[in-house]
BAKOL-719193 format. One record per residue (C-alpha): residue number from 1; residue in one letter; x, z, y. Coordinates in pm, 1 decimal, always signed. Layout:
BEGIN
<site pos="NUM" code="A" c1="X" c3="Z" c2="Y"/>
...
//
This chain:
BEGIN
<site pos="1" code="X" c1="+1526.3" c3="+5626.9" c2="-76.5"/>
<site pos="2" code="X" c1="+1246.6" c3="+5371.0" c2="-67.1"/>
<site pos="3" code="X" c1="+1041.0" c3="+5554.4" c2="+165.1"/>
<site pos="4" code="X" c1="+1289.9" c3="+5513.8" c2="+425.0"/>
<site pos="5" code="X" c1="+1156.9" c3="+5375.6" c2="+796.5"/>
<site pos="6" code="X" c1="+1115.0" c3="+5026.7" c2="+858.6"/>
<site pos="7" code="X" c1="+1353.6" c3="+4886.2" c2="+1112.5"/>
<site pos="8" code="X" c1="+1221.6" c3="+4591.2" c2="+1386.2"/>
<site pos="9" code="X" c1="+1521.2" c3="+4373.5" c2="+1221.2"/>
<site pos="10" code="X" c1="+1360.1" c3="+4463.8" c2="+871.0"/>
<site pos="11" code="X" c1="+1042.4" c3="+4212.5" c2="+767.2"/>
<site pos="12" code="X" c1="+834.0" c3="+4477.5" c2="+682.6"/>
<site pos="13" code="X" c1="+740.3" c3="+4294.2" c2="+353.9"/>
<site pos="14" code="X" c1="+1053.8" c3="+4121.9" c2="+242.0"/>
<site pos="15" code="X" c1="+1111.0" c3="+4341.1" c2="-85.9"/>
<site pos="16" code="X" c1="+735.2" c3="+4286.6" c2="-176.3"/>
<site pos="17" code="X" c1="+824.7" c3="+3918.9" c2="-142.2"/>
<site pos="18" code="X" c1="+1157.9" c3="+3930.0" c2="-335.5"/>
<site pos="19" code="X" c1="+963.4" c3="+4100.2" c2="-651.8"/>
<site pos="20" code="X" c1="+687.7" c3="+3866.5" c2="-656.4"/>
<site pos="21" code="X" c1="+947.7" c3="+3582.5" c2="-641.8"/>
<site pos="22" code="X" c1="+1166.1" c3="+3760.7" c2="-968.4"/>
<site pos="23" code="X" c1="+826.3" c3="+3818.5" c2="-1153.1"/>
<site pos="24" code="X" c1="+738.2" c3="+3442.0" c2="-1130.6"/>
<site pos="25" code="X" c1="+1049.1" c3="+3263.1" c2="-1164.9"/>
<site pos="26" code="X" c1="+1278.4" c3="+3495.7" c2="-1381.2"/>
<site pos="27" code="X" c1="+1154.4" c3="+3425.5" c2="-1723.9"/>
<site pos="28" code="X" c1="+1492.5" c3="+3548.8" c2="-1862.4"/>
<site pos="29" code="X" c1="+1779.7" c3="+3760.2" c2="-1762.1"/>
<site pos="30" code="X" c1="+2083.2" c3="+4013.5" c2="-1872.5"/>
<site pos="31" code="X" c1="+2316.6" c3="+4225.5" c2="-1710.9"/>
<site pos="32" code="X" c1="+2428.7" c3="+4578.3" c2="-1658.9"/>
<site pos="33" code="X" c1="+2325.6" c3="+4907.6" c2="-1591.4"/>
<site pos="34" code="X" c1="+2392.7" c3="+5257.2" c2="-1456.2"/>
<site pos="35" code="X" c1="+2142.1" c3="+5528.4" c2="-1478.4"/>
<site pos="36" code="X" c1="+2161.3" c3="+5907.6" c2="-1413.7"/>
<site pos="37" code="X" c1="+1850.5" c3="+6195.5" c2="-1437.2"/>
<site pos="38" code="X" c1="+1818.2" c3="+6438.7" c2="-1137.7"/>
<site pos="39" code="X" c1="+1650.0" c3="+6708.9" c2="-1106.0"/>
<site pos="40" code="X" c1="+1567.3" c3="+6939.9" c2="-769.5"/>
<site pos="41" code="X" c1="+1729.0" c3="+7224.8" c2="-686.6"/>
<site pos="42" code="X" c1="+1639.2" c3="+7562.3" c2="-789.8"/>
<site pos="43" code="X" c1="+1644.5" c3="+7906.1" c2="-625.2"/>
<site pos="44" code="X" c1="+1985.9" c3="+7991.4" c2="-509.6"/>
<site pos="45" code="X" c1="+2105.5" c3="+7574.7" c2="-544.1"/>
<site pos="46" code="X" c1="+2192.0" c3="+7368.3" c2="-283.3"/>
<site pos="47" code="X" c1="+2210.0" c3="+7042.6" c2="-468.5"/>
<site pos="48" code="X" c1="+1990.7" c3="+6865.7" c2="-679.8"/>
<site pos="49" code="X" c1="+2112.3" c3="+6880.5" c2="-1031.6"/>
<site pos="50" code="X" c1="+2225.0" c3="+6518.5" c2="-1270.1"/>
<site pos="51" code="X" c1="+2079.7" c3="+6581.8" c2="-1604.1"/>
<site pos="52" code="X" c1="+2183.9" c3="+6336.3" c2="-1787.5"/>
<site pos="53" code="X" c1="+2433.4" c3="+5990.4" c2="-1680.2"/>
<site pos="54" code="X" c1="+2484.2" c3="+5673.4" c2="-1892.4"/>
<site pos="55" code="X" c1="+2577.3" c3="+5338.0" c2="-1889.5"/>
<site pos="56" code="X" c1="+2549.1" c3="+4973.2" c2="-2064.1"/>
<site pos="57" code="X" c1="+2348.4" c3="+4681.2" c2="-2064.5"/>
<site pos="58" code="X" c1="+2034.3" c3="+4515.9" c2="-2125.0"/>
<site pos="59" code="X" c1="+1852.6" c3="+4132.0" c2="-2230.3"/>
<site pos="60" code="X" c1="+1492.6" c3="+4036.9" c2="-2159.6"/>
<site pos="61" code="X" c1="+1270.2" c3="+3761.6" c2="-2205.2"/>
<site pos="62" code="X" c1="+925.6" c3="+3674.8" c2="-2070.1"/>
<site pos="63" code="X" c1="+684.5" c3="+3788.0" c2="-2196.3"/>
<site pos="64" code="X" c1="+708.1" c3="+4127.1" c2="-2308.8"/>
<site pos="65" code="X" c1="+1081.9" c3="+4087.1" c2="-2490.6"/>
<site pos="66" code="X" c1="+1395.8" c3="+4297.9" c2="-2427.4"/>
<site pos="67" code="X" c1="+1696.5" c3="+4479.2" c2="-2550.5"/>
<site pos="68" code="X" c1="+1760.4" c3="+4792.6" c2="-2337.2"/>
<site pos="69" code="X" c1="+2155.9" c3="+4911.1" c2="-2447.6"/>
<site pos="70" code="X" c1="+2325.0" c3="+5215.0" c2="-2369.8"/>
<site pos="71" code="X" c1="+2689.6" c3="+5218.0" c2="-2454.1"/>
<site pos="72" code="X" c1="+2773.3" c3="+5548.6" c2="-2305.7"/>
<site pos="73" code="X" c1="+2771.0" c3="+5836.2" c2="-2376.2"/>
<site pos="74" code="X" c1="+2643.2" c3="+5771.4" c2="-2681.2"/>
<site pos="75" code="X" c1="+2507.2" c3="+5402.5" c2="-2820.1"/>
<site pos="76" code="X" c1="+2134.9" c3="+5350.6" c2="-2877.7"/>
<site pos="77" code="X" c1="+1898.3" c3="+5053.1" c2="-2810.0"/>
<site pos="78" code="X" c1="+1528.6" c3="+4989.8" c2="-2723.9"/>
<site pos="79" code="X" c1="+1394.0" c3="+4705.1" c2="-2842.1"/>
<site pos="80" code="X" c1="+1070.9" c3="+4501.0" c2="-2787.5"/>
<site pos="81" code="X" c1="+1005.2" c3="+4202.7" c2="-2984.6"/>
<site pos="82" code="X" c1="+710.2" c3="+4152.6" c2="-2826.1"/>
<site pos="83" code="X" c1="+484.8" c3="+4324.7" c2="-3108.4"/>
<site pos="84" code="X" c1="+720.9" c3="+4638.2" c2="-3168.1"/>
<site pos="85" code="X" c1="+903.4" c3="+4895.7" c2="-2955.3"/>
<site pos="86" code="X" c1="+1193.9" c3="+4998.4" c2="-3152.1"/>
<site pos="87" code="X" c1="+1389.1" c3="+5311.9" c2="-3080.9"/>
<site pos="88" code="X" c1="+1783.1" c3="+5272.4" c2="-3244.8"/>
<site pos="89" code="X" c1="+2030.0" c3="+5595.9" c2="-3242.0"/>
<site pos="90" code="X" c1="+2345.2" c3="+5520.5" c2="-3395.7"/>
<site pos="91" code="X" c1="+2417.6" c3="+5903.2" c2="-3423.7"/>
<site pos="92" code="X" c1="+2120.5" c3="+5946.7" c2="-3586.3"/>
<site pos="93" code="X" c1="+2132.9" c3="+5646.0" c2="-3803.1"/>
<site pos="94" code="X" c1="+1795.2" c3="+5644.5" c2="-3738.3"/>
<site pos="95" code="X" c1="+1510.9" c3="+5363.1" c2="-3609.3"/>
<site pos="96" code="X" c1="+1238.1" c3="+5429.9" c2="-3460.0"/>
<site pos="97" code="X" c1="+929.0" c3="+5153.3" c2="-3514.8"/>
<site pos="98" code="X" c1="+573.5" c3="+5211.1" c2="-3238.4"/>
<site pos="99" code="X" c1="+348.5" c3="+4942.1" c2="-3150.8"/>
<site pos="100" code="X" c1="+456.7" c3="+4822.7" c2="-2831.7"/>
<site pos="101" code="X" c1="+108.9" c3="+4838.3" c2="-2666.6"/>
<site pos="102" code="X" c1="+106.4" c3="+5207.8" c2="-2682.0"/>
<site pos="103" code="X" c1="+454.9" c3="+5287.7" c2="-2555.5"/>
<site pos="104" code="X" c1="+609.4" c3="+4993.9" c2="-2366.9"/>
<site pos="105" code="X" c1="+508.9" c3="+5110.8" c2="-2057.0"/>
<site pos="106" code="X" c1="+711.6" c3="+5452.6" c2="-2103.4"/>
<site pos="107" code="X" c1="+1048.4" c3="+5207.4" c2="-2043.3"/>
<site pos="108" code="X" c1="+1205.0" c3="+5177.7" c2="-1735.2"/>
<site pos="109" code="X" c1="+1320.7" c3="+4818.1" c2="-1863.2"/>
<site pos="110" code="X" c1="+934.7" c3="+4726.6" c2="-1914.4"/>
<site pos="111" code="X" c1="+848.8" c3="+4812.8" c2="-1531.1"/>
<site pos="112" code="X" c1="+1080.9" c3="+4486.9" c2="-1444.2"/>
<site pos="113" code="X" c1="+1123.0" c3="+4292.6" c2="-1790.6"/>
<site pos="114" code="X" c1="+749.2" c3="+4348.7" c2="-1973.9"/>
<site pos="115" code="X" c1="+433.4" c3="+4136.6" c2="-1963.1"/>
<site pos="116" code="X" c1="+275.4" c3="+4417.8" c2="-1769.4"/>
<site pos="117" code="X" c1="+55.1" c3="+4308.5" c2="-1522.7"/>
<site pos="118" code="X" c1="+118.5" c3="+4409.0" c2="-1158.7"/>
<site pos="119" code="X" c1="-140.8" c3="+4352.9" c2="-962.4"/>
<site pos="120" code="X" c1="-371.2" c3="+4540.9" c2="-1252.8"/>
<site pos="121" code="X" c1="-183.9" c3="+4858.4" c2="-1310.3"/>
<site pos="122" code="X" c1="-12.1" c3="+4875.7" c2="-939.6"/>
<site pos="123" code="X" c1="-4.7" c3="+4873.1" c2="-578.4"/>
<site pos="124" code="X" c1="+254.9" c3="+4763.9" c2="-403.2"/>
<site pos="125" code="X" c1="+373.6" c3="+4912.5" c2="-116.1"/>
<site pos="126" code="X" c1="+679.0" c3="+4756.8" c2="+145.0"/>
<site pos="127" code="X" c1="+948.7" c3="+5057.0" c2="+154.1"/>
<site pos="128" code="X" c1="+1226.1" c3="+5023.0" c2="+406.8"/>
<site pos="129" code="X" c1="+1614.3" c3="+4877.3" c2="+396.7"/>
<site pos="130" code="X" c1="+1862.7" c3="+5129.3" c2="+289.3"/>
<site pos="131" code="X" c1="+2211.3" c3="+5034.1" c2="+89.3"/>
<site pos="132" code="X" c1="+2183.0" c3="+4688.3" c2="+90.3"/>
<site pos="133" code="X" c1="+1836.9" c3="+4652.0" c2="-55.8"/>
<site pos="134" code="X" c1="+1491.7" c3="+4581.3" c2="+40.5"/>
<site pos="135" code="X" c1="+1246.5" c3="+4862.0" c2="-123.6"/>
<site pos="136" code="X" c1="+911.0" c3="+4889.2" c2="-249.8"/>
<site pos="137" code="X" c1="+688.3" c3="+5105.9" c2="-395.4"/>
<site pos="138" code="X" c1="+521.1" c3="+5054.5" c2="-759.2"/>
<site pos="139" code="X" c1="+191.8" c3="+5294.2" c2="-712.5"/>
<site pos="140" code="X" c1="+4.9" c3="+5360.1" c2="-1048.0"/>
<site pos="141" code="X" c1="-347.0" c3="+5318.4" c2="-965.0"/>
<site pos="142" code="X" c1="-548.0" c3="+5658.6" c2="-1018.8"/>
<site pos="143" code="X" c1="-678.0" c3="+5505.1" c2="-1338.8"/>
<site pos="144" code="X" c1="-336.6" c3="+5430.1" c2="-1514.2"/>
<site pos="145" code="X" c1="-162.2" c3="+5751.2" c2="-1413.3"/>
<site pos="146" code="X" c1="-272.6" c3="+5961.7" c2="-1694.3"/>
<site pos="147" code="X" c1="-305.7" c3="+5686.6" c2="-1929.1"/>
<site pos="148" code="X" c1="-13.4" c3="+5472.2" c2="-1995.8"/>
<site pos="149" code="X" c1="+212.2" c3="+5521.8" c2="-1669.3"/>
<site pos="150" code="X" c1="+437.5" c3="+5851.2" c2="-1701.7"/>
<site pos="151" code="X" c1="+572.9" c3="+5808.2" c2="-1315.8"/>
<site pos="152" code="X" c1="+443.1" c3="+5915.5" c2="-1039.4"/>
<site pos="153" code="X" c1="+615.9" c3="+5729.1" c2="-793.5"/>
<site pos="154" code="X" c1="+846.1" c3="+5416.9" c2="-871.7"/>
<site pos="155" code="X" c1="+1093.5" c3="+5214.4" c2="-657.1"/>
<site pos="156" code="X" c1="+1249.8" c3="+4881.1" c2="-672.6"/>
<site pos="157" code="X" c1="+1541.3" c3="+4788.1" c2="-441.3"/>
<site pos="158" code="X" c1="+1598.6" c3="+4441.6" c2="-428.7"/>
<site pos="159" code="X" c1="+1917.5" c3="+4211.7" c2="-338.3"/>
<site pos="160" code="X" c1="+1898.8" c3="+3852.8" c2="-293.2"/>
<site pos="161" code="X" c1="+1604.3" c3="+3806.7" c2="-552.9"/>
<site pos="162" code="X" c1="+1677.0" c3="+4020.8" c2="-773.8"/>
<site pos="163" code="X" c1="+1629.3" c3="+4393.6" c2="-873.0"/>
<site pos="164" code="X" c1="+1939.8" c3="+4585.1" c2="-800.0"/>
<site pos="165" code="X" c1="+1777.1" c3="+4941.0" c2="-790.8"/>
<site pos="166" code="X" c1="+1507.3" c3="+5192.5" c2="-945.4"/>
<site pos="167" code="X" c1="+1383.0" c3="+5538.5" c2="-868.3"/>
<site pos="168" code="X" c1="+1131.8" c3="+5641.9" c2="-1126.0"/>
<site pos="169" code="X" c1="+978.0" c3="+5990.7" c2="-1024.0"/>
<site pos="170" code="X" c1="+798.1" c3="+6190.5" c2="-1280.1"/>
<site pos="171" code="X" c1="+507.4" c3="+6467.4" c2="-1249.2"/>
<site pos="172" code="X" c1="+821.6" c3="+6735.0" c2="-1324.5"/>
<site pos="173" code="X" c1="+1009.3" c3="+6639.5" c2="-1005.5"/>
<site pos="174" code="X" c1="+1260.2" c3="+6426.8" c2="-1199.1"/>
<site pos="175" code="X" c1="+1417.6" c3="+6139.5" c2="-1039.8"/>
<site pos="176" code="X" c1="+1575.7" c3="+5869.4" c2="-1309.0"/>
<site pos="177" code="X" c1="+1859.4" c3="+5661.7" c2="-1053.1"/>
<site pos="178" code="X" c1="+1915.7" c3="+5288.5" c2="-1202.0"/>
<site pos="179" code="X" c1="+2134.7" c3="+5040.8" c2="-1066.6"/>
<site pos="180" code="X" c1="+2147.5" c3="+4694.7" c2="-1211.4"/>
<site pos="181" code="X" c1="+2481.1" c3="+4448.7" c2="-1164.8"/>
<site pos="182" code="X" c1="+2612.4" c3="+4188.6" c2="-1263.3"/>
<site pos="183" code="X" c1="+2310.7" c3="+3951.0" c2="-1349.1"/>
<site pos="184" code="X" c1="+2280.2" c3="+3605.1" c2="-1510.3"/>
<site pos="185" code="X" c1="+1944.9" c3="+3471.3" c2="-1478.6"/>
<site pos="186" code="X" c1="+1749.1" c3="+3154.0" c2="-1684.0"/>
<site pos="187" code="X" c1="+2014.0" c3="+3106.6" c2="-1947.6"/>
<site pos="188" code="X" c1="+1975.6" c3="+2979.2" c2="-2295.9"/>
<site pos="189" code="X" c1="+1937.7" c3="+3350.0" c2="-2527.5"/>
<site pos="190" code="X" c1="+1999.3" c3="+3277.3" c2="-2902.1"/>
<site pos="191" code="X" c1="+1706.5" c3="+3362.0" c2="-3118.9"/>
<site pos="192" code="X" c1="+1807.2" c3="+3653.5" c2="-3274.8"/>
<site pos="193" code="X" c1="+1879.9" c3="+3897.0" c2="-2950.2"/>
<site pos="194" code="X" c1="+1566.4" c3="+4071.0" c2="-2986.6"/>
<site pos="195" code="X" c1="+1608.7" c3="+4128.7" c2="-3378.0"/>
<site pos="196" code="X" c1="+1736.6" c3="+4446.0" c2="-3530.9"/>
<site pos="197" code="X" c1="+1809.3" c3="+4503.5" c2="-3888.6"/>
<site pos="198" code="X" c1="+1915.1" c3="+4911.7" c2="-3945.8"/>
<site pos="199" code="X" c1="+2209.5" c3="+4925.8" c2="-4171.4"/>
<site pos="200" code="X" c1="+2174.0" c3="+5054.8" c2="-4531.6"/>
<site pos="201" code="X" c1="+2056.3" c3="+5409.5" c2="-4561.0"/>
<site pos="202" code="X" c1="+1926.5" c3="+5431.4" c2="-4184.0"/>
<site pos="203" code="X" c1="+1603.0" c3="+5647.5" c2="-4171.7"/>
<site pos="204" code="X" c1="+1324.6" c3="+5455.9" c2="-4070.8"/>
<site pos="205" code="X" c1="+1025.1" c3="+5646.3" c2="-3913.1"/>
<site pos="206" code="X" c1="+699.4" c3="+5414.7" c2="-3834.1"/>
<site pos="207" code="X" c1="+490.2" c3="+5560.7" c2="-3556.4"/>
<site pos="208" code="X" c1="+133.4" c3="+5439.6" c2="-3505.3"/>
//
C-alpha cells in the first residue's frame, strides 16, 4: 500500500512532512482503532489469509506514555507509564510487568506514541497517495533490525496531520492492518490514565 507510485499531483514528500509535523506538535492524543493480522497465501490459496481482527481504543502522552485498549474480541490493555510496559488480559486475570526499555519498541502504539527517536532508529522514506492518505516508509536501520525493531518494513498513512494508517510487516510475511479514527488531539488527560491497579487475586508475573 505505501509503496504505491507517486503521482505529478502528489508532493512527493508530503506524508514525510505530515509525520514530522504530528511528532513535534502532538504531545497528546486518543482515539480509535481497527487492526487485523494477514498472512500470504499458501499453496493452493488465492487470498491472503486475516489471522486475527480486533478493535478499541487507545491514550498517549509525550514522552513515552500510553494506554493501547482492545475491546474486541476479547479486552486487554498495554500500558506504558513511561518506566513500565504492562501487559493486562482480563481473561487471564493476569498482568504482565517488563521494563519498558526492553520491549516498548515491540508496540505498534510506540512506533507513533513512544519517545523513540526517529531520525536514530529510522529512515524515512516518501511512499505514494492511495485511500486518502499520504504514505511513508519507517526503515529500521541495519543496526536496529535484529535488536529492538521486530518489523521489517513499516507504513504510516497520514490524513490531514495525523496518522490514519499502519502496515507493520514482519520477517514471517505478516502484515498487521491499523486504522486510526476518530482523534482528539492536545486535550487535558487526568492523571491517572496511564495507571493500572489488577484487581484482587490477578496473577502478577514481573519480567526483567
Amino acid at each position: 500500500m505505501f509503496g504505491a507510485a507517486f503521482t505529478h499531483s502528489v508532493k512527493a514528500d508530503e506524508g514525510v512532512t505530515q509525520f514530522r509535523e504530528f511528532i513535534a506538535n502532538v504531545k497528546n492524543a486518543e482515539g480509535e482503532f481497527s487492526q487485523q493480522q494477514i498472512r500470504p497465501p499458501r499453496s493452493g490459496e488465492t487470498q491472503p489469509k486475516v489471522l486475527k481482527k480486533s478493535q478499541g481504543r487507545f491514550v498517549f502522552e509525550r514522552p513515552g506514555k500510553f494506554v493501547w485498549q482492545t475491546i474486541k474480541p476479547f479486552e486487554q490493555k498495554v500500558i506504558a507509564d513511561g518506566q513500565k510496559l504492562l501487559l493486562w488480559d482480563k481473561d487471564l486475570n493476569q498482568l504482565t510487568i517488563r521494563p519498558a526499555g526492553k520491549s516498548l519498541s515491540a508496540s505498534p502504539a510506540a512506533i507513533l506514541f513512544g519517545q523513540v527517536a526517529i531520525d536514530e532508529r529510522f529512515e524515512l522514506i516518501p511512499g505514494g497517495e492511495k485511500g486518502g492518505m499520504y504514505w511513508l516508509e519507517l526503515k529500521p536501520k541495519a543496526d536496529r533490525v535484529s535488536a529492538d525493531i521486530p518489523y521489517s518494513r513499516i507504513g504510516v498513512g497520514m490524513a490531514n496531520g495525523l496518522p490514519a494508517g499502519l502496515e507493520l510487516h514482519d520477517n514471517f510475511g505478516t502484515i498487521t492492518l491499523i486504522n486510526l479514527s476518530k482523534i482528539r488531539i492536545n486535550g487535558n488527560l487526568g492523571s491517572e490514565v496511564f495507571k493500572f491497579n489488577p484487581p484482587p487475586g490477578a496473577d502478577v508475573l514481573n519480567v526483567q
